[in-house]
N, C-alpha and C positions, 0 to 999 in steps of 0.2 A: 570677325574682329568687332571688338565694342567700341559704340563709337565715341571721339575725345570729348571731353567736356573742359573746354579751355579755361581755366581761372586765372584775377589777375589777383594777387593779396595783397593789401594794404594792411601794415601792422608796422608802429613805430617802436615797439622795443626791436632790433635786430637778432638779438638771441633769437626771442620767439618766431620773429620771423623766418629766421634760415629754417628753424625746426620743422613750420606748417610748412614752406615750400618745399621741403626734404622728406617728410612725412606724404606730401601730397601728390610729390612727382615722383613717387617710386611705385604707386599704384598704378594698376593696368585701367585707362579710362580715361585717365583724367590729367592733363597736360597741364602746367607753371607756366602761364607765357611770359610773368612780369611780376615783378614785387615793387614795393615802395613805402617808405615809411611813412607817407602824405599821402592825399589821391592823386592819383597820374594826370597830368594837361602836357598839352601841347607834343613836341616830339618824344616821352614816354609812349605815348598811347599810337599805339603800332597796328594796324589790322582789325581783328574782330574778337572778343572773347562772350564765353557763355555767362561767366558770371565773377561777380568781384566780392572775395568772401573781405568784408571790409571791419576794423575793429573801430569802432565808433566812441570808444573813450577819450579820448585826445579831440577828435572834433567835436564832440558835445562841449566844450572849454572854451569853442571858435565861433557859439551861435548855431543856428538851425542845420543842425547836420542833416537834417533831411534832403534840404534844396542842396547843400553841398554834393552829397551823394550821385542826385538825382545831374545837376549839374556835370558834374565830370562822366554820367553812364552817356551821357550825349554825345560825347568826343569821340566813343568808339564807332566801327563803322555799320556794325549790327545794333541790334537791338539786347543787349545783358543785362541781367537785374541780380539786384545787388542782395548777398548772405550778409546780414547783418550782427555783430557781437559786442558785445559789452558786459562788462564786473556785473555791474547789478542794470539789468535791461528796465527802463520808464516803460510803465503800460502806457503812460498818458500819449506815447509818443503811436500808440498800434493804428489809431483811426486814420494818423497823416502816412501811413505807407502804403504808396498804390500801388496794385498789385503788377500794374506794367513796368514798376522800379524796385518793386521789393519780393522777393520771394523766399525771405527767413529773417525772424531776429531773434537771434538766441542769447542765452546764457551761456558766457565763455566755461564757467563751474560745468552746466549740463551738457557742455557739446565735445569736453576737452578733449576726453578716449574717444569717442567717436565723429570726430569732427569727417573723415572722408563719408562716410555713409551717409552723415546730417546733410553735406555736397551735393550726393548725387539724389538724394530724398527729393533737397528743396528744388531740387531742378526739374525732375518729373513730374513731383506734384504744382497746384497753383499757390498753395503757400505753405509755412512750416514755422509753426508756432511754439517754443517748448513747451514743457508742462509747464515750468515756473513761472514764466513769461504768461499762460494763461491765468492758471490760478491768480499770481497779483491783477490781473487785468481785470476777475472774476470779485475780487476784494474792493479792486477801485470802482468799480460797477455800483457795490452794495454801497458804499459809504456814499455813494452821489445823492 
């Protein structure tokens, strides 16, 4: 048997959210422990998960979504690092994700059809960069 890879998602449209947790917990692998349309505190965060695939649109609106992130992966009782998405992903944002709190930040457009696979990617590898997300980072590099 393969072993589970527990995700918690945070996505504030509810539509999309039932979708990704319905989409995700139907795979062989990979276990839903928890959704929420905000990041999880306090009695939400229940046990241990691998990783929290988080849509980071809504908290870029709140301030440093970075330490936000980073903040709540602390509550849980392992160690999880955060899948990170967004409409149009900031490269300016790649140099502030350490790689003990982040291990993906994609483009919702490049991950959409294959968001379970980009899952169990970024969780084997040490990080998971999309192409888009490089290339602009590759553009913002030149103009410095």
């Amino acid at each position: 048997m393969q072993p589970i890879l527990r995700i918690w998602v945070v996505e504030d449209d509810p539509y999309a959210r039932d979708m990704i947790c319905e989409d995700l917990g139907s795979l062989d692998g990979i276990q839903v422990v928890g959704s929420s349309a905000l990041l999880p505190v306090g009695k939400e965060v229940r046990g241990a998960i691998d990783m929290m695939f988080v849509d980071i649109d809504r908290l870029k609106q709140h301030g440093d979504w970075v330490n936000q992130v980073v903040a709540c992966l602390h509550q849980f009782s392992n160690k999880p690092r955060a899948f990170a998405a967004a409409c149009q992903p900031d490269s300016a944002w790649v140099s502030r994700l350490d790689r003990a709190y982040f291990c993906a930040y994609a483009s919702k457009q490049e991950i959409s059809r294959i968001l379970p696979g980009a899952l169990v990617l970024a969780n084997r590898q040490d990080r998971l960069w999309t192409a888009g997300l490089q290339h602009a980072a590759g553009l913002a590099r030149s103009h410095d």
